[in-house]
N, C-alpha and C positions, 0 to 999 in steps of 0.2 A: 633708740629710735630716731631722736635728731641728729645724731651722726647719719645716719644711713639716707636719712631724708638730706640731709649736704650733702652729701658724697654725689646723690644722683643727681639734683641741681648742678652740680661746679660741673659733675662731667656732661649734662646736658649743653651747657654754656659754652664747655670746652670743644663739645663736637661739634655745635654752631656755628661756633666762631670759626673754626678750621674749616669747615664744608664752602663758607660763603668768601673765603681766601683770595679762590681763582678768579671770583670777577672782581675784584677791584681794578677795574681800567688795565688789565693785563692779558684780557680776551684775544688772540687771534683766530680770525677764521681759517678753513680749510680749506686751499686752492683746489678747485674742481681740476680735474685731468682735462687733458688737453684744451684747455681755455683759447687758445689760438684757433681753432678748429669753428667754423663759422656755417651754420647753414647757409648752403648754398636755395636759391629762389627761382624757379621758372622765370622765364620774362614773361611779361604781360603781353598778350597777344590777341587784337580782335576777334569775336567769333567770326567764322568764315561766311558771310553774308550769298554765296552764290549754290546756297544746295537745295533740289527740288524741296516745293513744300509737301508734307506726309499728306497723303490724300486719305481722308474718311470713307469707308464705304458708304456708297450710295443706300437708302433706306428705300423697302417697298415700301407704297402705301395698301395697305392690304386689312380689313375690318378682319378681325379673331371671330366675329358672330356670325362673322357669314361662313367663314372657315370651320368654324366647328358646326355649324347645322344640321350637318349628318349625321342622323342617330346611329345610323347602320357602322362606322366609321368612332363616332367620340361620343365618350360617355356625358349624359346633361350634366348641367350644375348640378350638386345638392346642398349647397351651403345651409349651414346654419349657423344661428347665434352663437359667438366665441371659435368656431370651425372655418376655416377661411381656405382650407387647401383643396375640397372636394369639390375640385373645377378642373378644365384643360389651361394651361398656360401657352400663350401665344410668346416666345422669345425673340421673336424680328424676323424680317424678311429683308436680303442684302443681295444688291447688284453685285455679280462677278465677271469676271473674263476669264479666271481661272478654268484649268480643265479638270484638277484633279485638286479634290478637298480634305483634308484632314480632319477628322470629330476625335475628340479625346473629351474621357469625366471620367469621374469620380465620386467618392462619396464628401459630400460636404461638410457635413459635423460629423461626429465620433460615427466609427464603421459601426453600426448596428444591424447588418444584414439585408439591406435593400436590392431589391432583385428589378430591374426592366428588361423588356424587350424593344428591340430595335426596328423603324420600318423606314423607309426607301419609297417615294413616293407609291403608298399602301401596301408595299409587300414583304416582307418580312426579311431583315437581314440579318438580325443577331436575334435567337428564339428565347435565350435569355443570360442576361449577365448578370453577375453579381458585385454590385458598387464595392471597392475597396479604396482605401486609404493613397494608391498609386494610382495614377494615370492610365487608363486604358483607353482602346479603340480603334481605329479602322480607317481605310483610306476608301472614295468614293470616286467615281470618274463622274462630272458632272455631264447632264446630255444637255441640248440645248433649250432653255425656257425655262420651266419650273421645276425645281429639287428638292423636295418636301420631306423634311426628317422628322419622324416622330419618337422619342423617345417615352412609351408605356410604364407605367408603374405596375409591378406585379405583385407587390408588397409596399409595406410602411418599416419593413423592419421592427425593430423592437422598441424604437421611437417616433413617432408620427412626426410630420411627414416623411415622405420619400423624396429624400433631397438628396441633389448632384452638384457639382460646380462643373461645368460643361468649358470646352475651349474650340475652336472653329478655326482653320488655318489654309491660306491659300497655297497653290504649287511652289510657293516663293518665299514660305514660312511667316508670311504676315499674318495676326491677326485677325480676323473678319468679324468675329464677334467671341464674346470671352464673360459668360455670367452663371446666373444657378437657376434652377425650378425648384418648387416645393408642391408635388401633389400628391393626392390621393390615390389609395390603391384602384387601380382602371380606368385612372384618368393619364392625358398625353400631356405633354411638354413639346410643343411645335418650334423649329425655325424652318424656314424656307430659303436655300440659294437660288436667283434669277440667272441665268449662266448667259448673257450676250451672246 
């Protein structure tokens, strides 16, 4: 048994000793390939100080309480304690020049079936779509003055609220307005265009 108990000591010491050989101070490293090869760098180049500045849509000033007062038109509040979406949401009112508008939504969190109808200063353009996961919607020719889009909840889906992420875009692909609504089933989500 103490032979055996040597044998594996000596060869433990023996394969020690040989594994830790190569680095006595005899290390070379591995020259990377084409070492000569040097990234090249952009120049540094000032921003270009001469480009219009982006202009902000102009904002209406327009009260939401006075806009929804019409019973015949928008369903009242009915909040209550811990229930916050059984309202009409007002989304902005924006100065344009544009003649023709772009509306595109969506459903905002996971597609759960949410269903609205579409209106066109009060009259009915889409009788009902159903929110999906892509990008839908419609082009509008703005008239002159007020452009009043309602987008109606006609369900909650199978998650409360009925939410959208909505986007708004001028003849010229800008922007105008770009956000979400959360309401209740027969309540509206308002923006307004002002058309110069």
């Amino acid at each position: 048994m103490k032979r055996i108990l040597f044998i594996i000591i000596i060869t433990g010491f023996s394969l020690h000793g040989y594994a830790q050989k190569e680095v006595n101070g005899k290390y070379k490293p591995i020259p990377a390939n084409n070492s000569e090869i040097k990234e090249n760098l952009p120049p540094e180049t000032p921003p270009p100080t001469d480009l219009p500045p982006v202009k902000e849509p102009t904002v209406l000033k327009i009260n939401p309480d006075d806009l929804y007062k019409n019973n015949s038109l928008y369903k009242p509040e009915a909040n209550v304690e811990g229930i916050f979406y059984r309202r009409n949401e007002y989304l902005g009112g924006f100065v344009t020049n544009t003649t023709v508008s772009t509306i595109r939504y969506r459903d905002a969190a996971f597609v759960d079936g949410d269903k609205i109808r579409v209106y066109l200063n009060d009259k009915v353009i889409e009788k009902e779509v159903g929110l999906n996961g892509d990008f839908q919607g419609f082009k509008i020719t703005l008239v002159k003055g007020m452009n009043k889009i309602d987008f109606e909840a006609l369900n909650e889906g199978s998650a409360s609220p009925n939410t959208a992420e909505f986007q708004v875009y001028d003849d010229k692909g800008a922007v105008i307005k770009a956000s979400q609504w959360n309401v209740g089933t027969g309540y509206k989500a308002t923006i307004i265009l002002y058309k110069e």
